[in-house]
N, C-alpha and C positions, 0 to 999 in steps of 0.2 A: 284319520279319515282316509277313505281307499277312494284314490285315485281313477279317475273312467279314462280307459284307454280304445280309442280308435285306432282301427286296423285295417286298410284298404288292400283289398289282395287278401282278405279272409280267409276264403276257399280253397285258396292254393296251396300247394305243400310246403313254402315258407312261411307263410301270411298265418295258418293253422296250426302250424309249430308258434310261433311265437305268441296266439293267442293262449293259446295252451299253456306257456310260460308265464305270462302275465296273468293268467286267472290263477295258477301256481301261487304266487306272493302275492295275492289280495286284489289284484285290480278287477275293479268292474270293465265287460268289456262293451264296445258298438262294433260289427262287426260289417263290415262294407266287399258286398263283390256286386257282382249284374245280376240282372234279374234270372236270369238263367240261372245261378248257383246259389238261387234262393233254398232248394230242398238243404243243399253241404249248410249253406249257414244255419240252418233251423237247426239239422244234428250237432253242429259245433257248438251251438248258444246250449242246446242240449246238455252236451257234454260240459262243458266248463261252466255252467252257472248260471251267474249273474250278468245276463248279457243282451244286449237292444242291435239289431240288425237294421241296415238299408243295403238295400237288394235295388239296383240301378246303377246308369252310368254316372261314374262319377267325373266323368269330363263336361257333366252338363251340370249350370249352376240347379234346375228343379229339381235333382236328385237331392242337394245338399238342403235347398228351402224344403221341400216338405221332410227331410229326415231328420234333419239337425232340431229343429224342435218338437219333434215327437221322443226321438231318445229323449231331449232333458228332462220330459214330462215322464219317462219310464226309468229312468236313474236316477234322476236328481239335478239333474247339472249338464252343462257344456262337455265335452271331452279334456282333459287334462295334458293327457298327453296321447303321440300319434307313432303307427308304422306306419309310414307310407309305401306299402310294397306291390302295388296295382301296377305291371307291367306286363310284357314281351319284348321276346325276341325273333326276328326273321331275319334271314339271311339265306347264305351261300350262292349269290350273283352277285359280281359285281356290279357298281353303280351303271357303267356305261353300260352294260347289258341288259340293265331292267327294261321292260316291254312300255312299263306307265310307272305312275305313282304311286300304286297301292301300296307296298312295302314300306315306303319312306313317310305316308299320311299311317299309316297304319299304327307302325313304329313311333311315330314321334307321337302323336294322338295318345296314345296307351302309357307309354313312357313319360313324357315333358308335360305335355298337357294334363294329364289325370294327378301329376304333383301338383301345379302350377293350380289347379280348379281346388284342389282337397286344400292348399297352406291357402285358400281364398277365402275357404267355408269354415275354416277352424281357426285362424288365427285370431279376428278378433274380440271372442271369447275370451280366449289367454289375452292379449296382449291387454284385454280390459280388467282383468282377474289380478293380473302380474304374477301371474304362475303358467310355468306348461314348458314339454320339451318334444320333440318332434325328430325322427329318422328318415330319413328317405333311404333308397334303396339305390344306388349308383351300380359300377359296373368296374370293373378292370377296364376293361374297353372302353370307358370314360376318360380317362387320365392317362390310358395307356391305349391308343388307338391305331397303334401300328401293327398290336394283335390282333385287329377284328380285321384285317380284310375278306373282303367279299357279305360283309357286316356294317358297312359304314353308315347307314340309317342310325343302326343298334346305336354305333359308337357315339353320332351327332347326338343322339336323344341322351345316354346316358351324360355326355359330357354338359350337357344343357341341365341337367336336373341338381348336377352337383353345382353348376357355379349357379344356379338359382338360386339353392339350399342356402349356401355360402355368402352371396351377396341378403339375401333375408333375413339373414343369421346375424348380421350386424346390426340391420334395422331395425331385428327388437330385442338383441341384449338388453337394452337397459330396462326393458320391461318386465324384464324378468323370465325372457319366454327363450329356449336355447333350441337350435336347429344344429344337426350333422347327417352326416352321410354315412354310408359303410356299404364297402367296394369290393361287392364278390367275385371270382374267380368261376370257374364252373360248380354249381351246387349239385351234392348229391340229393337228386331229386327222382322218384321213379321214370318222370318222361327222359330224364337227360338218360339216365339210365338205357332207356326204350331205343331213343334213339343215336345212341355209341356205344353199341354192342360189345364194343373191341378193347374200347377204355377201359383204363384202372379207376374206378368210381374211391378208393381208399385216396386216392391224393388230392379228389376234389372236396369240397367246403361242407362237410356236413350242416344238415339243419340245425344241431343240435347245436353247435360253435358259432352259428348264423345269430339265431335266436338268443344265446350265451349274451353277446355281444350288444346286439338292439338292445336287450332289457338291461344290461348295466345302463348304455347310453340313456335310458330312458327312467334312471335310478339316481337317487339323490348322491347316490356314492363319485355320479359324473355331474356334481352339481357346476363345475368349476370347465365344464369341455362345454366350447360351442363353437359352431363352423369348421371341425377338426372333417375329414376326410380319411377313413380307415380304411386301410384296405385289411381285405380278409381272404386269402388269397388260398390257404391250404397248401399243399405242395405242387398246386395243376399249373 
């Protein structure tokens, strides 16, 4: 029976690599960005298949109430399993120099909160199923936040999303439902690209190793990992 994997962060150039992977080996997808990247998700549902989109914020519970039961009624079922890779990043001021709050609402909003609302709306399907596993998307600068100066929103938010992961991760082992992380480094992405001209994009985290990575986690072969925190870090 093929699996339905949700994907938050669909549109984006990690979120679209991995769905693309997981339509790869069989999985049905739900394909989750804002309403604005509704056109990217039509061509992505296009391109891989078998696939159910919500197009909305997912920091608000009405996105997941009218989505989540429209996909089960167009797949068959709840979500099984999930990427959770709906984020940003902003930076390059320090804290004490920000003007206001937008940066740090911004940041944590897109980051903590869009995990925190998405393991709200999908968990307890699984956890009533007793099956499902789930990735969130951390950061280097989560566990290592002595790199992100003049990034310190980034690094509270990403550090916030892994011990979320982690402390959830225990609450529904026995259910059967397993939660981790995996903690990129810079991803070769075209924006990062866009914007570090200068850099060697070769030592930062391909999609492809990104994606590698999620879909073991998210693979019976990691039936035995939950709460682990990976980093994946490349050479950067």
């Amino acid at each position: 029976m093929s699996e339905i994997a949700l994907i938050t962060g669909a549109a984006g150039a990690l979120g679209s690599h991995v769905a693309r992977t997981l339509a790869a080996r069989g999985d049905n997808l739900v394909l989750v960005d804002t309403a604005a990247a509704r056109t990217r998700l039509e061509s992505i549902a296009k391109e891989t298949g078998n696939a159910a989109i919500i197009a909305g914020d997912v920091a608000l519970d009405a996105t997941w109430q009218e989505g989540l039961p429209r996909v089960a009624r167009e797949l068959g079922g709840a979500p099984t399993l999930a990427a959770l890779i709906a984020g940003t990043w902003r930076g390059g001021t320090p804290l004490h120099s920000e003007p206001d709050d937008a940066t740090w609402r911004t940041v944590i909003d897109t980051n903590l909160e869009t995990a925190h609302r998405s393991l709200r709306a999908i968990l307890p399907a699984m956890v009533a199923a007793k099956h499902g596993g789930i990735v969130v998307i951390g950061a280097r600068a989560g566990v290592q936040p002595w790199t992100a100066a003049n990034s310190a929103a980034y690094a509270a938010a990403k550090a916030g999303v892994v011990a979320l992961a982690q402390a959830v991760a225990v609450e529904t082992l026995s259910a059967g439902v397993r939660i981790n992380a995996v903690l990129p480094s810079t991803m070769d992405t075209p924006a990062n690209r866009a914007s570090m001209p200068n850099a060697d994009p070769s030592k930062w985290v391909s999609l492809d190793s990104a994606a590698g990575v999620i879909a073991f986690l998210l693979s019976n072969a990691a039936r035995d990992i939950s709460g682990a925190a990976v980093p994946v870090y490349g050479r950067a």
